[in-house]
N, C-alpha and C positions, 0 to 999 in steps of 0.2 A: 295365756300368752306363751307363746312357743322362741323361742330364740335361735339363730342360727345366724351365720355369717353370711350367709349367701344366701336371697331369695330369691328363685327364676322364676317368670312369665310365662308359662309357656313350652309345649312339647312336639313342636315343630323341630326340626332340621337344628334352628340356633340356637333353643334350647337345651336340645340333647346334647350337641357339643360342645356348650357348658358345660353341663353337668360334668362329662365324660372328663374334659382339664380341670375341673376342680377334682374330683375324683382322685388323679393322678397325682397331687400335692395334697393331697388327705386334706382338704380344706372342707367343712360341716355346710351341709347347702342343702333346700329343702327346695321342689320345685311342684307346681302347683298348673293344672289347665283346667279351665271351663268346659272343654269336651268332654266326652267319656272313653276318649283314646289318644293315642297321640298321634301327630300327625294328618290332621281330621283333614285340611285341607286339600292333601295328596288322597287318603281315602275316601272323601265322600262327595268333594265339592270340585276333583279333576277331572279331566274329559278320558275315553277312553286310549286317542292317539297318543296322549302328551307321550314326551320324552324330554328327558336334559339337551339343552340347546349345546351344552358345552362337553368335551370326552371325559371319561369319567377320572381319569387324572386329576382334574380341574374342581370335580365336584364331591370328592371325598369328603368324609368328615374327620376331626382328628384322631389320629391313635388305629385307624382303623381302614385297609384300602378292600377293596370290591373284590369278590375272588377272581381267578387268573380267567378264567371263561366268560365272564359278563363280557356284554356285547360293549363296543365304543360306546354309543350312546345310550346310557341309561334309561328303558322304559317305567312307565309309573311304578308299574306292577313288582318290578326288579327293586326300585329305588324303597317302596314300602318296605318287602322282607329286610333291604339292608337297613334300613330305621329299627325294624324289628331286634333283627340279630343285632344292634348296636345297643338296644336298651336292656336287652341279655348280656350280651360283655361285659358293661363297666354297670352291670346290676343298679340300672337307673330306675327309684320307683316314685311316681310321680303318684302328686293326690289331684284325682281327676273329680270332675264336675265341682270346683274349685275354682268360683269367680271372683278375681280382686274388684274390691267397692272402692276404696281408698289406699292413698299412701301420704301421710306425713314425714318431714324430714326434722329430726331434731338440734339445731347445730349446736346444742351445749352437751347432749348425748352424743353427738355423732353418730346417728344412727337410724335407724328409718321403723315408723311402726305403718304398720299395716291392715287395714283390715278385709276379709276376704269372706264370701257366701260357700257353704259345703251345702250344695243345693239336690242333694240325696237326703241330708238327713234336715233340712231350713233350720240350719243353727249358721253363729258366726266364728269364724275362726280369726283371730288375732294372730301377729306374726310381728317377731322385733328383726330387723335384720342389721348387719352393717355394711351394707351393700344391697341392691336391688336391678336386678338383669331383666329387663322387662324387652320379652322376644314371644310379643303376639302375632308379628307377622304383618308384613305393609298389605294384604291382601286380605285382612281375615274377616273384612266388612266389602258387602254387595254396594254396589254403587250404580245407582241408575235415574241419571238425571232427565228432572221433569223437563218439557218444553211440548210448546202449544200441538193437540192432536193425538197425545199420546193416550191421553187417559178417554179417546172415540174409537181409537184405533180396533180394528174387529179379530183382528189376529193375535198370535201369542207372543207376549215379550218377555224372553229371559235373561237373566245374567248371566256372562261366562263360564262364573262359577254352578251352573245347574245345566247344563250344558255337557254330554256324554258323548253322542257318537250324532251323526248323519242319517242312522240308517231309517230314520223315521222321516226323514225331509224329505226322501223321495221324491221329485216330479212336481216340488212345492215351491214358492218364489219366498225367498229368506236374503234379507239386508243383515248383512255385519255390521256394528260400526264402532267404527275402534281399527289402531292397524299396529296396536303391538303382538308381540309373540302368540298369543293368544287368541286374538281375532285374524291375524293370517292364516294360524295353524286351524282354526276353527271353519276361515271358510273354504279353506282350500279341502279338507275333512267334508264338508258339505256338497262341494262340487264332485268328488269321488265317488257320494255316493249319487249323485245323479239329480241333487236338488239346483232348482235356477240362483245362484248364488251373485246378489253385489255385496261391494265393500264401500263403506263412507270413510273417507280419510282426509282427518283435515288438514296437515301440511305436506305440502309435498315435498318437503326436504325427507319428510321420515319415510315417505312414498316410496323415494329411490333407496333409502339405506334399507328399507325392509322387504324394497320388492327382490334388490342383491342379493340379500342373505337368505330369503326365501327358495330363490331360484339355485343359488348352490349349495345349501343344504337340505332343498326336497327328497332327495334321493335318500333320504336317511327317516322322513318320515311317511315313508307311505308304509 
């Protein structure tokens, strides 16, 4: 059983700035991810265009701003190294492939036990904390709901998250569907490079707020 005051979820973006303010108050916190890096979701499961929708002002993390030469909007590519150089600064060292199974709360301990898979070596690790930051990411599960035709369908069906660049749709007819940041940035990336590209959008209230902010902020993602 290992003890610490602070147990984090997770080595995303809101984990690492975690770490990084408790850090800062010398408060004892152990953080844990199931991948075998951090930040997996911007490494391995982002498309090549992405970029931060917001200036990088906005998107800092704490204790720590973006050198004076980063561009306005944050590319993937940029926002990983500053993940990087952030877990080198406040010397953040996470125990990777490190999946929580459980967590119980105890209210006469006040306290929380845990239990979690180190799935390098198939043993269990145990963890007491007094406190539990759990920052897995509203994203970090594919989501791709059934309905009638799909499972006939002869073509290929992917998730956003597997989803890299256009330059293979060429000349090919490809349905988005979905019209968050995501799926606009995806098929307007698709149309570029020259594939027949629709979108399915089911309200049109989000229609016009996304076709808006599409249209004046393209220029920042081509």
């Amino acid at each position: 059983m290992k003890g610490v005051t602070v147990l984090i979820v997770g080595v995303g973006p809101a984990g690492l700035a975690t770490a990084a303010c408790l850090s800062q108050f010398s408060i004892p916190y152990a953080i844990v991810e199931c991948e075998s890096c951090s930040a997996s979701l911007w490494r391995n499961r982002a498309y090549d265009r992405l970029k931060l929708y917001l200036a990088k002002e906005f998107c800092e993390l704490p204790h720590m701003s973006y050198p004076i030469d980063a561009p306005t909007y944050i590319p993937k590519t940029l926002f990983v190294k500053y993940l990087d150089d952030y877990v080198e600064r406040f010397n953040i060292q996470p125990k990777y492939l490190t999946s929580v199974e459980s967590s119980t709360y105890d209210n006469d301990e006040k306290s929380w036990s845990i239990v979690a898979k180190d799935m390098s070596k198939c043993t269990t690790v145990k963890f007491m904390a007094k406190f539990l930051v759990v920052a897995s990411g509203e994203n970090s599960a594919e989501n791709i709901p059934m309905f009638p035709g799909l499972e006939n369908f002869p073509g290929d069906v992917i998730h956003s998250s597997s989803y890299k660049s256009g330059k293979s749709y060429s000349g090919k007819n490809v349905l988005v569907i979905g019209s968050g940041n995501s799926g606009m940035e995806i098929a307007y990336d698709l149309a570029t490079h020259g594939a027949n590209t629709w979108i399915v959008i089911r309200s049109p209230v989000r229609t016009c707020t996304i076709y808006f902010h599409w249209v004046h902020e393209r220029k920042f993602l081509v």
